[in-house]
C-alpha positions in Angstrom: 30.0 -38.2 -48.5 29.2 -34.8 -47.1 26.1 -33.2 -48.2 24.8 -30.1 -48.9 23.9 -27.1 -46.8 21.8 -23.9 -49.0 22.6 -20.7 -47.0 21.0 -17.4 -48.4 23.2 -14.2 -48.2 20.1 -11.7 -47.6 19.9 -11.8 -43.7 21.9 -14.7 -43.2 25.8 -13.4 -44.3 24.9 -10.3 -45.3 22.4 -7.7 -44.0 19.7 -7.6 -46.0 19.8 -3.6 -46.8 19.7 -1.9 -50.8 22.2 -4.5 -52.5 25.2 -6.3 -51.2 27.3 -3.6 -52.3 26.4 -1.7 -49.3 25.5 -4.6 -47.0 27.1 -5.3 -43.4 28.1 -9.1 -42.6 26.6 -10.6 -40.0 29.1 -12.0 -37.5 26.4 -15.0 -36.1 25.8 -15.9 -39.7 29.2 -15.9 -40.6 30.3 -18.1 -37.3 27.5 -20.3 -38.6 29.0 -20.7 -42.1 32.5 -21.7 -40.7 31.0 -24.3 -38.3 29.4 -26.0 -41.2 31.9 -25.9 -43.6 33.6 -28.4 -41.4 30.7 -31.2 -42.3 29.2 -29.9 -45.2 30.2 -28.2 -48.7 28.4 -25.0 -48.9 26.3 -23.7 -51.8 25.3 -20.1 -51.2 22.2 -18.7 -52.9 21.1 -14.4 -53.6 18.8 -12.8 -55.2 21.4 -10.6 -56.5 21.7 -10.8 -60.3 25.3 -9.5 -60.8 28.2 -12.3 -60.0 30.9 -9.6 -60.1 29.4 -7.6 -57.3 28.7 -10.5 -55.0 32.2 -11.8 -55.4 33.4 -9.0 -54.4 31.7 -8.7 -51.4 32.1 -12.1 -50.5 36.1 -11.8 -51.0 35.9 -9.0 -49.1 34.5 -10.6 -46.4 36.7 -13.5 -46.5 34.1 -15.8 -47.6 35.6 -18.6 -49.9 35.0 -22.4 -48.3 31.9 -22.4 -50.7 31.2 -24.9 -53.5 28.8 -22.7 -55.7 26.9 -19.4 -55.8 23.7 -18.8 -57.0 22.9 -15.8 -58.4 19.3 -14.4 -59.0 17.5 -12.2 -61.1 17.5 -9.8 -59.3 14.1 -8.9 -58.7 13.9 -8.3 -54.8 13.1 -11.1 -52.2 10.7 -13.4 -53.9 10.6 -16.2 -51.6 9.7 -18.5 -55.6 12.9 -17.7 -56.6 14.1 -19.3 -53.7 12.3 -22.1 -54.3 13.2 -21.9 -57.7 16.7 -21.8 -56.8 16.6 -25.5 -54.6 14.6 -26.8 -57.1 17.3 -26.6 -59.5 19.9 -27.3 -57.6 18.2 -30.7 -56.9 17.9 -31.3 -60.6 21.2 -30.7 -60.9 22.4 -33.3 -58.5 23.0 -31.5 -55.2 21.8 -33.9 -52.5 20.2 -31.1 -50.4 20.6 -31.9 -46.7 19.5 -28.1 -45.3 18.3 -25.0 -46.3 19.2 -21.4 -44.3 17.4 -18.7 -45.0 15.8 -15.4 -43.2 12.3 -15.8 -44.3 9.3 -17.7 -43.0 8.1 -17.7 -46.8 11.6 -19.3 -48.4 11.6 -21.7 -45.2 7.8 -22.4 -46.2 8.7 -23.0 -49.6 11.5 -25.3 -49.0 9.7 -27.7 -46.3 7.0 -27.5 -49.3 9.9 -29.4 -51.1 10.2 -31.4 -48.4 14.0 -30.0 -47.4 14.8 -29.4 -44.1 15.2 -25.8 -43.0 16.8 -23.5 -40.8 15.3 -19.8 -40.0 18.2 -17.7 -38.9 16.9 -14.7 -37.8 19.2 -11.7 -36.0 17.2 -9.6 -33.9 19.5 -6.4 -35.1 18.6 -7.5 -38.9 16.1 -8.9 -38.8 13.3 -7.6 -41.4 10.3 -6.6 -38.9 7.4 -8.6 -40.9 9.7 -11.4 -40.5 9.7 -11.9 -36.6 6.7 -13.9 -35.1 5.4 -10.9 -33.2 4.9 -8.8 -36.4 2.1 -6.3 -35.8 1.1 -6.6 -39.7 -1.8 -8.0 -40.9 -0.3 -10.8 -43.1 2.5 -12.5 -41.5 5.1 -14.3 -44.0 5.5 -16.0 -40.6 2.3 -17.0 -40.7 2.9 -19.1 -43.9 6.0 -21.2 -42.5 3.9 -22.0 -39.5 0.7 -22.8 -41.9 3.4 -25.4 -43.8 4.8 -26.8 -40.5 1.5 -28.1 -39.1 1.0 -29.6 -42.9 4.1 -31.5 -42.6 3.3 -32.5 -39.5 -0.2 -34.1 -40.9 1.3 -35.9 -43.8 3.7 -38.0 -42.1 4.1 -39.4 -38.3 7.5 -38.4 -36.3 9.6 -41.5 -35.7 10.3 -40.6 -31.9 13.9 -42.4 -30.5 13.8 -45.2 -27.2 14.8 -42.3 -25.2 14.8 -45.4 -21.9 17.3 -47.2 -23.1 
């Protein structure tokens, strides 16, 4: 049975600008959401708050192969509520398999629940305090790679007989 695959719509389908009413698709993300619909069912998470308006935008865009959205509160790009957001999914009985977002803090926070994740990040939408060579003094980047080398500690990588 196929499992799941969490994408976010800020900066992954959508560009992440004043509301998804007024946001762009992004064609990489979108190519990205049709190659794993083939092997996976979709459940697509925003902080958005209003269902209507997402729908919308997501008919509009012709995106429909997903098994659920998630809808937020609304509250801006609170990488908790992502977080927040797997966690209850998990409880819920969605066997989690991969996580897609465009934040180093929600990546951080999902390899914190020990999911793997995927940082998509589009160098024309990206948020700048999002790339690795941020000039700002606190780097959410920082905070994904501050997680990594945790995981990293906890558990040894099995490594595969590469010689035969």
């Amino acid at each position: 049975m196929a499992g799941y695959v969490v994408m976010a719509l800020e900066g992954v389908l959508a560009s992440d600008g004043r509301g998804i009413a007024t946001s762009e698709p992004i064609a990489a993300g979108l190519q990205l959401y049709v190659a794993l619909r083939k092997y996976y069912k979709l459940v697509l998470v925003t902080h958005e708050d209003n269902d209507e308006r997402v729908g919308r935008w997501l008919d509009q865009q012709g995106i429909k192969a997903h098994t659920l959205l998630v809808t937020g509160a609304g509250a801006g790009r609170d990488p908790r509520e992502r977080s927040q957001q797997l966690t209850d999914l998990r409880g819920r009985g969605f066997p989690i398999d991969l996580f897609i977002d465009s934040s180093p803090a929600a990546v951080a926070g999902a390899l914190q629940l020990g999911t793997t994740a995927l940082l998509f990040s589009s160098p024309r939408y990206s948020r700048p305090e999002f790339r690795p060579d941020a000039k700002t003094a606190v780097r959410e980047w920082a905070t994904m790679e501050a997680e990594v080398r945790a995981q990293r500690d906890l558990e040894p990588v099995p490594t595969a007989d590469l010689e035969g």
